[in-house]
ZADO-1210 file (C-alpha; in nm, 4 decimals, padded with zeros to 6 digits):
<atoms>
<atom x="11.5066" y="10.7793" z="05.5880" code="UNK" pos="1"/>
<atom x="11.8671" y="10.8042" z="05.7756" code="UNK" pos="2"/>
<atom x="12.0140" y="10.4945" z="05.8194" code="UNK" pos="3"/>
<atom x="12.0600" y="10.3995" z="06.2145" code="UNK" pos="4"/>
<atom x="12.3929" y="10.3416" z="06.3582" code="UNK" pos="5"/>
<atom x="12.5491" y="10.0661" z="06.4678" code="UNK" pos="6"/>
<atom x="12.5143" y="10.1523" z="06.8768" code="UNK" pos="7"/>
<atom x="12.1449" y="10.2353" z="06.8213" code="UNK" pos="8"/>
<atom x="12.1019" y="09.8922" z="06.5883" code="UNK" pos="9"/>
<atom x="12.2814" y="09.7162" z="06.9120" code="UNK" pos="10"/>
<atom x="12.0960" y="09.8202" z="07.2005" code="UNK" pos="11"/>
<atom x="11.7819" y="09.7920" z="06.9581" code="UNK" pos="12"/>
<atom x="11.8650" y="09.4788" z="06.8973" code="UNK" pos="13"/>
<atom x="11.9634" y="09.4321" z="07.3103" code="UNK" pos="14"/>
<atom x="11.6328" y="09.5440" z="07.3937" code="UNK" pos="15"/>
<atom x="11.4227" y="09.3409" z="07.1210" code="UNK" pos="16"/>
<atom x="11.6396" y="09.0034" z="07.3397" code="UNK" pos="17"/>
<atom x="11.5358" y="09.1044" z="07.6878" code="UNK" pos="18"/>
<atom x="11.9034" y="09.2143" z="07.8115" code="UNK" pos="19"/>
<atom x="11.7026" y="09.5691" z="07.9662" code="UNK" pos="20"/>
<atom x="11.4187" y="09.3891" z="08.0570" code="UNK" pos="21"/>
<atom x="11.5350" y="09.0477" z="08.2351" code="UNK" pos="22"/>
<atom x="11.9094" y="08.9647" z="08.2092" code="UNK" pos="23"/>
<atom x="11.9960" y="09.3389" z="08.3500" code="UNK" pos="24"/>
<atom x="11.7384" y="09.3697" z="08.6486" code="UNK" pos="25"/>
<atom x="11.8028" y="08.9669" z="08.7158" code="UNK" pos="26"/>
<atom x="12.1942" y="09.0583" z="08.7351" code="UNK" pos="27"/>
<atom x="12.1424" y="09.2802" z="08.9714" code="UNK" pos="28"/>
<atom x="11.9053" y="09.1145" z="09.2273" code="UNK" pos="29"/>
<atom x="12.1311" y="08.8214" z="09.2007" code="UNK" pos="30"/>
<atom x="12.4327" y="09.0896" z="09.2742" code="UNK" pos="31"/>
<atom x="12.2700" y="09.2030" z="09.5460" code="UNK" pos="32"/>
<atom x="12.0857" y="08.9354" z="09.7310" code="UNK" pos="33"/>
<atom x="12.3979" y="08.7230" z="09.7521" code="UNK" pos="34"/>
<atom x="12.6214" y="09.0059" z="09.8108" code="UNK" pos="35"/>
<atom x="12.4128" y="09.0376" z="10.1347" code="UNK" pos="36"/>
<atom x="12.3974" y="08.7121" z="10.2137" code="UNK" pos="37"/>
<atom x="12.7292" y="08.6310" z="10.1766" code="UNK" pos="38"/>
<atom x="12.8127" y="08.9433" z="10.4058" code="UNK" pos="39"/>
<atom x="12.5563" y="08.8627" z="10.6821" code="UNK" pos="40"/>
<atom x="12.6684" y="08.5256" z="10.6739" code="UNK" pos="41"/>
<atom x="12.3404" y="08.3894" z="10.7569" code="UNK" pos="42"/>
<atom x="12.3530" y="08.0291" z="10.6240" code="UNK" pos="43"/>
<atom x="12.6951" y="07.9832" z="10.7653" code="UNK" pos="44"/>
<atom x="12.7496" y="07.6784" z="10.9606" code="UNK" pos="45"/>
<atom x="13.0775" y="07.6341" z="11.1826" code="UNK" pos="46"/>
<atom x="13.2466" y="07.9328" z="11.0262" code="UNK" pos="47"/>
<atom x="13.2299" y="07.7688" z="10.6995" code="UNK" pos="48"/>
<atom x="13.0604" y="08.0072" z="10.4222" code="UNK" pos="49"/>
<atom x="12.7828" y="07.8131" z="10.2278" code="UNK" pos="50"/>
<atom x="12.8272" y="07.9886" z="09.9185" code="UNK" pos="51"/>
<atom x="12.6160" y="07.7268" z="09.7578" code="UNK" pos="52"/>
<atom x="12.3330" y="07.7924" z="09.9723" code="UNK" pos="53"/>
<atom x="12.3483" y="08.1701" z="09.9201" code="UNK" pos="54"/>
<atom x="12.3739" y="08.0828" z="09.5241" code="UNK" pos="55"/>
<atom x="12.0429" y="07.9068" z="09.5194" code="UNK" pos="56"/>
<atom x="11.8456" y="08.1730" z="09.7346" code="UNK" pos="57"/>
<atom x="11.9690" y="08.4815" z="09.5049" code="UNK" pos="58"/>
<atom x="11.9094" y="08.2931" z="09.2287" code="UNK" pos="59"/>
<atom x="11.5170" y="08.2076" z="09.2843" code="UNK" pos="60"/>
<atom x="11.4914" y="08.5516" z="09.4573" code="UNK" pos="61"/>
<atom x="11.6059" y="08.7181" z="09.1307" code="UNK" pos="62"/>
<atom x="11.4116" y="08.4901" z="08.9286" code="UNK" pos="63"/>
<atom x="11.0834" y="08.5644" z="09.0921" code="UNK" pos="64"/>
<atom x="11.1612" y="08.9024" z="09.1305" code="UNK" pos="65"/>
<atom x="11.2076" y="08.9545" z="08.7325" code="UNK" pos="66"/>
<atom x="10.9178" y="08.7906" z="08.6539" code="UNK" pos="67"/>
<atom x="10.7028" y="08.9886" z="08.7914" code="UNK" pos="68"/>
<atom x="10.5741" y="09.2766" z="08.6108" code="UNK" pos="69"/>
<atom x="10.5791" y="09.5656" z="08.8521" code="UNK" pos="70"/>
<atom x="10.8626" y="09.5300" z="09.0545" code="UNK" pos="71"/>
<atom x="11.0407" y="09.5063" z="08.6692" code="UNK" pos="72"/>
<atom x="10.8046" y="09.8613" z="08.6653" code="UNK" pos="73"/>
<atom x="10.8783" y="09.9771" z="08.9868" code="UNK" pos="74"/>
<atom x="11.3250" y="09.9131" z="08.9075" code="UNK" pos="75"/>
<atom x="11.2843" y="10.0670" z="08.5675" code="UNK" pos="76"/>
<atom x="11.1373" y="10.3762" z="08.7346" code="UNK" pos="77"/>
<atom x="11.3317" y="10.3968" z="09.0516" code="UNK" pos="78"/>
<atom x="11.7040" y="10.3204" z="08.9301" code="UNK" pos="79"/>
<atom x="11.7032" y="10.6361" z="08.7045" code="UNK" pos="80"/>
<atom x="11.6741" y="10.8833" z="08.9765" code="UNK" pos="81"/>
<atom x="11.9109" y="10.6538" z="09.2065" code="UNK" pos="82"/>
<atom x="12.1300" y="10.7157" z="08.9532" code="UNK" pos="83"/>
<atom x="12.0681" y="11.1227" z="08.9195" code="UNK" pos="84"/>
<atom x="12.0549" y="11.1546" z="09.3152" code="UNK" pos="85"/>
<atom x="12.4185" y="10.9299" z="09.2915" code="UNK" pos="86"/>
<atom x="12.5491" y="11.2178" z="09.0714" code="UNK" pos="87"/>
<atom x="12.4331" y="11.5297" z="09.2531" code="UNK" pos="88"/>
<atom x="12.5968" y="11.3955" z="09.5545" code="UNK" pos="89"/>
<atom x="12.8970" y="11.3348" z="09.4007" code="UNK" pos="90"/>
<atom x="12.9101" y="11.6828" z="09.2528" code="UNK" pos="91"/>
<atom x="12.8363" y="11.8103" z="09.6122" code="UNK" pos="92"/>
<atom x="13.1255" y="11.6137" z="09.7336" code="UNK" pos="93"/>
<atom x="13.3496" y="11.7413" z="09.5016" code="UNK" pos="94"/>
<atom x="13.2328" y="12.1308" z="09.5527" code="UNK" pos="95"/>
<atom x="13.2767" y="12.0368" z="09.9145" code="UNK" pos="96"/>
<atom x="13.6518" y="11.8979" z="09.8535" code="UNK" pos="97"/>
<atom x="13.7848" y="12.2043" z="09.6165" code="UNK" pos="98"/>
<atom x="13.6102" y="12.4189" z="09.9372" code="UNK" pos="99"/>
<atom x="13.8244" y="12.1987" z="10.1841" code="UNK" pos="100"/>
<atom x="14.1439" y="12.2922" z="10.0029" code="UNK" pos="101"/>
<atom x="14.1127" y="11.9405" z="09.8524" code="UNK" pos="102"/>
<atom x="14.1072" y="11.7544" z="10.1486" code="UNK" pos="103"/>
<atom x="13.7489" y="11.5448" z="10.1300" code="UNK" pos="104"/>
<atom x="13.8117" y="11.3378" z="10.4466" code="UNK" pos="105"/>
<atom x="13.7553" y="11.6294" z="10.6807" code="UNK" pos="106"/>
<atom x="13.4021" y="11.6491" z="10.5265" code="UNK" pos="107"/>
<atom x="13.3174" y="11.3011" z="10.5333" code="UNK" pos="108"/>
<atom x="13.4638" y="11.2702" z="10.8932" code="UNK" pos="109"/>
<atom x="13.1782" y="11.4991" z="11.0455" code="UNK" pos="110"/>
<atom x="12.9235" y="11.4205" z="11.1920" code="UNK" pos="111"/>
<atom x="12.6678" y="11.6857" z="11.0594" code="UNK" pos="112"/>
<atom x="12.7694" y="11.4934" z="10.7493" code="UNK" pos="113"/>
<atom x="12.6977" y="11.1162" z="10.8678" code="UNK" pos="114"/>
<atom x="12.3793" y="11.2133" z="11.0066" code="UNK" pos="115"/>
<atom x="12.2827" y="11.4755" z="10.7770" code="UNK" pos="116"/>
<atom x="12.4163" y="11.2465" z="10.4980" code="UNK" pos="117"/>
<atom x="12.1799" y="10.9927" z="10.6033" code="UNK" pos="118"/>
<atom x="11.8551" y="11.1641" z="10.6594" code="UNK" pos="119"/>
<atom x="11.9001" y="11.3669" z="10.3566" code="UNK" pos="120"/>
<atom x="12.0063" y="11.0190" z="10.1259" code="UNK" pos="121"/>
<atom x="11.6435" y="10.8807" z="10.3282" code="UNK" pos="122"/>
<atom x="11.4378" y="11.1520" z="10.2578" code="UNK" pos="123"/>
<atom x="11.5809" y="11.1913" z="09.8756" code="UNK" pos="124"/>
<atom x="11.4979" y="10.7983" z="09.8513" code="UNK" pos="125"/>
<atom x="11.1603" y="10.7853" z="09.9602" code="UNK" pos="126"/>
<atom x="11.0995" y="11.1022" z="09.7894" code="UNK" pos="127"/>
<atom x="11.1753" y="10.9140" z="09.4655" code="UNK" pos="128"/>
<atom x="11.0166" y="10.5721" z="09.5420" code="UNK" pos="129"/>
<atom x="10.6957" y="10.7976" z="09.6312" code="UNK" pos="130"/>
<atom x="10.7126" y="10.9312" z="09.2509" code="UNK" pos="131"/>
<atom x="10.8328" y="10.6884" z="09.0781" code="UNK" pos="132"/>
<atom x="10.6269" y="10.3924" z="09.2604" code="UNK" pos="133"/>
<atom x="10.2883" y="10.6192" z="09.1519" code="UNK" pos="134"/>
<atom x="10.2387" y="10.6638" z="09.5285" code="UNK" pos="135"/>
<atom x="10.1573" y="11.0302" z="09.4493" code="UNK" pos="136"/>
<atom x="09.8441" y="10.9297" z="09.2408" code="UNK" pos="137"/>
<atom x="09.7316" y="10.6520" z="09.5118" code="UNK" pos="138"/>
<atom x="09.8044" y="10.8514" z="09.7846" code="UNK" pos="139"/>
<atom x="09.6578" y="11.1899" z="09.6818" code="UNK" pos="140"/>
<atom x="09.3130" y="11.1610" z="09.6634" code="UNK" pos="141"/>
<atom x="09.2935" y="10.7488" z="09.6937" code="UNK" pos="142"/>
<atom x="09.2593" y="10.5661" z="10.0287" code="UNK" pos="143"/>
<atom x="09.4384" y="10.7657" z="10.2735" code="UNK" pos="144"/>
<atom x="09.2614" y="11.1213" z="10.0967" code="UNK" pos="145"/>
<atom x="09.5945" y="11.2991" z="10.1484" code="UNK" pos="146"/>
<atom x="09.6089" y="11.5730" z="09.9339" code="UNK" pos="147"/>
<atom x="09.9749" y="11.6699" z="09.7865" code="UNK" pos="148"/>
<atom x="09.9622" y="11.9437" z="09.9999" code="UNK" pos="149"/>
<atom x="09.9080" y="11.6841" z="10.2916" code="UNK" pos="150"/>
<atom x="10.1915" y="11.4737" z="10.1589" code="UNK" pos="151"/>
<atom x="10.4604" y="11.7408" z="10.1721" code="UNK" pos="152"/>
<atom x="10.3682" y="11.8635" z="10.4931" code="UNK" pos="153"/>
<atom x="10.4540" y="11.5709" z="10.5797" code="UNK" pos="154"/>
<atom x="10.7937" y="11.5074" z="10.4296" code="UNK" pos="155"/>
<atom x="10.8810" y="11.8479" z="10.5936" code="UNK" pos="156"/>
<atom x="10.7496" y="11.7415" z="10.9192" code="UNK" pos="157"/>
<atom x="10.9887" y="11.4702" z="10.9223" code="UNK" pos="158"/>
<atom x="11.2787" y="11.6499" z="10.8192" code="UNK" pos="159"/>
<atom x="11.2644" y="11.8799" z="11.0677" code="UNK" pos="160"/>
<atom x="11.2255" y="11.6014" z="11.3066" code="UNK" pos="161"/>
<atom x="11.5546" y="11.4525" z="11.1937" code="UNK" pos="162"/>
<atom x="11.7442" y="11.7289" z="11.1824" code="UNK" pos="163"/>
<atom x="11.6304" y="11.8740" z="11.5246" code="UNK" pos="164"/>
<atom x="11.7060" y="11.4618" z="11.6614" code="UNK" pos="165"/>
<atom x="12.0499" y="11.5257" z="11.4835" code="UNK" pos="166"/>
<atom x="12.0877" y="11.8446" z="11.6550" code="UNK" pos="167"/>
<atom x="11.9643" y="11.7616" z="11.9927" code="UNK" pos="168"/>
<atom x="12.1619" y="11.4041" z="12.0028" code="UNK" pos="169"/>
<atom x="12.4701" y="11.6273" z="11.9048" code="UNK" pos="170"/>
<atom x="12.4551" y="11.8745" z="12.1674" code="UNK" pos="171"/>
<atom x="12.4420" y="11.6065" z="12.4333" code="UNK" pos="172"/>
<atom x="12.6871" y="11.4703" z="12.2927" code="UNK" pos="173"/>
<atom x="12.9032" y="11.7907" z="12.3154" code="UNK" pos="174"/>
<atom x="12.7990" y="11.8595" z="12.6281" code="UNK" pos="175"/>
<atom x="12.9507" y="11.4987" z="12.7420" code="UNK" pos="176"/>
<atom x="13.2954" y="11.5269" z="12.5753" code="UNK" pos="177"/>
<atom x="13.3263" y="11.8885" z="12.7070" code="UNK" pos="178"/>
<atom x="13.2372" y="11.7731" z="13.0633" code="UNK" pos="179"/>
</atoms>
């Protein structure tokens, strides 16, 4: 038998504690729900920040949160592909930048991009909750009786509706400025 080595005996050894399974996830709903509380500034009284207040509502959202079995499912399915969708955007950005001459700004200043950005970051992010959430096997064939077929008609459906709302909102737009 080959002996394991010392990475895989540590993040064996990380994932026999809990660090994957509670301390990460918890982390990060903590990050996150006080993060946007602390930028909403919803518990703020008198312009004062009430960090305290913000500390104690992450912390028993996060708690709850990772102690519950399938939202734990639901993040340990649904980061992965955040993660992959992350990259590929990235690595359009940067295809998009060496075709600018290097210049990325001009890219991210248009607004085929914001829009288009958007919708397209939307679609590709309930596209992955749907999968990764097991919507596809509840959906298809459960309550609703959509068939896959049914559910990408759909999807297309509204993707065409964005883009011709992007389109449409653009050349009035236009039409204003040029006017």
């Amino acid at each position: 038998m080959a002996d394991q080595s010392v990475i895989v005996g540590g993040i064996e050894l990380l994932r026999n504690m809990g660090f994957f399974d509670f301390l990460l996830p918890f982390l990060l709903f903590f990050s996150v729900i006080y993060g946007v509380l602390a930028k909403t500034g919803i518990f703020s009284s008198e312009g004062k920040e009430r960090k305290d207040i913000n500390v104690i509502i992450a912390f028993v959202i996060a708690l709850i949160s990772t102690t519950t079995a399938w939202v734990l499912n639901a993040l340990a399915g649904f980061l992965p592909w955040i993660g992959f969708i992350a990259i590929v955007i990235l690595a359009f950005l940067i295809l998009g930048s060496m075709v600018a001459g290097g210049d990325v700004t001009q890219i991210l200043q248009s607004p085929y991009f914001k829009y288009g950005g958007v919708a397209i970051a939307a679609i590709a992010v309930f596209v992955t909750m749907y999968y990764s959430l097991g919507w596809d096997k509840t959906l298809s064939g459960g309550g609703f009786g959509l068939s896959n077929t049914d559910v990408a008609l759909i999807i297309i459906g509204i993707v065409v509706a964005v883009i011709f709302y992007i389109i449409l909102k653009g050349g009035s737009e236009g039409s204003k400025k040029g006017g």
